[in-house]
N, C-alpha and C positions, 0 to 999 in steps of 0.2 A: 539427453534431457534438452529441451525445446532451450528454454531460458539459458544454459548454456554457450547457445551459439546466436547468441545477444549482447552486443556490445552493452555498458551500462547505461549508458546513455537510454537507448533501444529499449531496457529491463524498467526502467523506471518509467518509460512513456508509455510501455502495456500494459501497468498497472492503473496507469491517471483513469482511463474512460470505466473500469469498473470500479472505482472507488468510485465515480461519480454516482457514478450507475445507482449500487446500492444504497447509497444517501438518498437518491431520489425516491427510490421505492420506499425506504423507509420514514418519509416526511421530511426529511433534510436534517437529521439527525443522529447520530451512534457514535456509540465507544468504540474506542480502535480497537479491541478484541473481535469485537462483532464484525468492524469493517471487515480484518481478516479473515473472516468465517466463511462471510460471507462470499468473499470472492473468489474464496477458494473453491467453494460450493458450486457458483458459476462459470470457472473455466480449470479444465483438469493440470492446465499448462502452468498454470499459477497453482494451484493443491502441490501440483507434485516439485513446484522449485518453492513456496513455504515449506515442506517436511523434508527439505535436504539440509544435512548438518555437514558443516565443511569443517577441518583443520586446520586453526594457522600454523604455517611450520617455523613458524620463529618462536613461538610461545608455548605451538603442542596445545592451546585451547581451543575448546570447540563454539562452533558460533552457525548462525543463517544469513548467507548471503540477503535472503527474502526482508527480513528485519532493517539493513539498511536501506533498501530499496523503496522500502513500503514507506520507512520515515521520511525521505528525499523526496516521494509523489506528494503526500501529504504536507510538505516544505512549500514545495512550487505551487500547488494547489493553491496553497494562502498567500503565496506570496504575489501570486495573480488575480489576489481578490475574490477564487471561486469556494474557498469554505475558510473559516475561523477555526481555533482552540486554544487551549492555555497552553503552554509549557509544561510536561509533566502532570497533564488533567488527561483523563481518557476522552473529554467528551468532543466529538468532533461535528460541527454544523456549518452544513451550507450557507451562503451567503446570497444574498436576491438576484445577482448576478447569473447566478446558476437557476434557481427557482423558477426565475419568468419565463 
């Protein structure tokens, strides 16, 4: 698996330019369901590390590495000004920053 042999650091910065991506085509607007649909749709390398289900071995629960990755680009994202959203709102929009 590509995502695999990607530091975190590296898994989180390949997700930023199509997150952007898709918000642009979409008018600078969507729910994070859809971001991740979306993205996945556009790059096979991200489809196939969203549908990987990993084991913590300390707990035995199951989890997606993709989920905290995806929240982390969406973190820096706003925290550089380039999109907005609530806390626990799906809705996520670009900010004029990115638009112009």
């Amino acid at each position: 698996m590509y995502f695999d042999t990607l530091n975190s650091e590296k898994q989180v910065s390949y997700l930023i330019k199509p997150i952007i991506e898709v918000l642009q085509e979409a008018g600078g607007q969507l729910e994070r369901s859809e971001i991740r649909d979306r993205i996945s749709e556009k790059d096979e390398h991200i489809a196939e590390f969203e549908q990987k289900v990993y084991t913590s071995s300390k707990s035995g629960n199951q989890y997606k590495r993709f989920d905290f990755k995806f929240n982390f680009a969406l973190k820096e994202l706003n925290y550089v000004g380039f999109l907005m959203y609530e806390k626990y709102k799906p809705l996520v929009t670009l900010t004029e920053k990115v638009l112009l």
